[in-house]
Wavefront OBJ file of the C-alpha trace (Angstrom):
o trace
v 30.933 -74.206 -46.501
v 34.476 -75.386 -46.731
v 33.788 -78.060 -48.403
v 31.645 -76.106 -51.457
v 35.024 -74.606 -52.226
v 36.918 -75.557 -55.502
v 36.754 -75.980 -59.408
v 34.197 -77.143 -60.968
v 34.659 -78.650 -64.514
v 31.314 -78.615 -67.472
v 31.391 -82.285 -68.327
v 30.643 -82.220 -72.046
v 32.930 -78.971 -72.294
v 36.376 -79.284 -70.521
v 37.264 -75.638 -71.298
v 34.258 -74.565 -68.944
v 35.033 -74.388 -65.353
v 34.115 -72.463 -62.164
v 35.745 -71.392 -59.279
v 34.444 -71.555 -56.174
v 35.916 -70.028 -52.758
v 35.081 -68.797 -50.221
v 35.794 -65.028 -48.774
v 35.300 -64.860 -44.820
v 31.501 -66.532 -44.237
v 30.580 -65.540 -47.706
v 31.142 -68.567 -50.747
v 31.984 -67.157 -53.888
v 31.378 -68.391 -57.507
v 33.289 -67.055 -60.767
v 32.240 -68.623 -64.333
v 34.254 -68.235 -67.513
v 34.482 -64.555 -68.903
v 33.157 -63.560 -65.697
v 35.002 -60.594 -64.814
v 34.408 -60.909 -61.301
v 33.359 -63.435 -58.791
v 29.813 -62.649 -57.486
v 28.510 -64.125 -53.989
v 25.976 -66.712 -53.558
v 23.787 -66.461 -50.600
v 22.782 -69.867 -48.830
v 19.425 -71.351 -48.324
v 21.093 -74.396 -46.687
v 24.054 -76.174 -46.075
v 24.390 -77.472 -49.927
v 21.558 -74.929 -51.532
v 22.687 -71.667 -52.610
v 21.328 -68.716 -54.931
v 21.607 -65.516 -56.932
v 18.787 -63.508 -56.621
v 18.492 -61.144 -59.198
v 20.180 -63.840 -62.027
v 17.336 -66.264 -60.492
v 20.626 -69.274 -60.307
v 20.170 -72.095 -58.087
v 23.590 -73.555 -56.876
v 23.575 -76.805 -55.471
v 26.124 -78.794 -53.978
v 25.791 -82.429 -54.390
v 27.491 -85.483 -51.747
v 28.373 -88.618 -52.329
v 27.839 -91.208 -49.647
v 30.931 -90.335 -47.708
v 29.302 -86.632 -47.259
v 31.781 -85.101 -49.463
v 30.928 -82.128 -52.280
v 31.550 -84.013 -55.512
v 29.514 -81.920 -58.010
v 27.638 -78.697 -58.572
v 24.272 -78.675 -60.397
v 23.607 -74.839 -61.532
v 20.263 -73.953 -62.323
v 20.425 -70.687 -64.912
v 17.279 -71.459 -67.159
v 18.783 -74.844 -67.731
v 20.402 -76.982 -65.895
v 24.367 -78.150 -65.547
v 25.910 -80.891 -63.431
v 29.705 -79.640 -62.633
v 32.220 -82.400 -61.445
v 34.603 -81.124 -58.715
v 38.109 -81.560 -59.962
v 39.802 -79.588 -57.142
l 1 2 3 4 5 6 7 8 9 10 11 12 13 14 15 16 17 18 19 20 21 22 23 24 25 26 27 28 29 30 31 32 33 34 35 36 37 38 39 40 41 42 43 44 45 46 47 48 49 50 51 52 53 54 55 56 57 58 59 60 61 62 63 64 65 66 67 68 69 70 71 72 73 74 75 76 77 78 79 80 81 82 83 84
C-alpha cells in the first residue's frame, strides 16, 4: 500500500496530477478540482476501485517491483507517471 502513495502526473497534460496517500489502512486518491480526497477500496495489492463512480485504479510495477504509474479507468482510460 505504501508504495501506491504519491503524485501522479497526466502525461499529455502536465497541469493534471493526483495525489495519492494513504490515511491509516485506507489509500486515498484526490484529482484536480476535487474538493476532497475520496477512498479507494482494494481488490488486490495493485487493483483498486470506486464503486459508485465505476473507476478502476491500477497500480503498475516495473521490473524492480516498484509503483511507477497509475492507469485510471473512468469511461476512458489514463496512464499517470509517478513523479513523487
Amino acid at each position: 500500500m505504501e508504495d501506491c502513495v504519491g503524485i501522479y502526473q497526466h502525461p499529455q497534460n502536465p497541469k493534471l496530477s493526483y495525489r495519492v496517500s494513504r490515511q491509516q489502512n485506507h489509500l486515498m486518491v484526490k484529482g484536480p478540482g476535487w474538493g476532497q480526497s475520496l477512498e479507494i477500496k482494494p481488490e488486490s495489492e495493485t487493483d483498486y476501485f470506486i464503486r459508485f463512480l465505476g473507476w478502476e485504479f491500477h497500480f503498475l510495477k516495473d521490473e524492480e517491483g516498484r509503483v511507477i504509474h497509475l492507469e485510471i479507468v473512468a469511461g476512458q482510460t489514463f496512464r499517470l507517471k509517478k513523479i513523487e
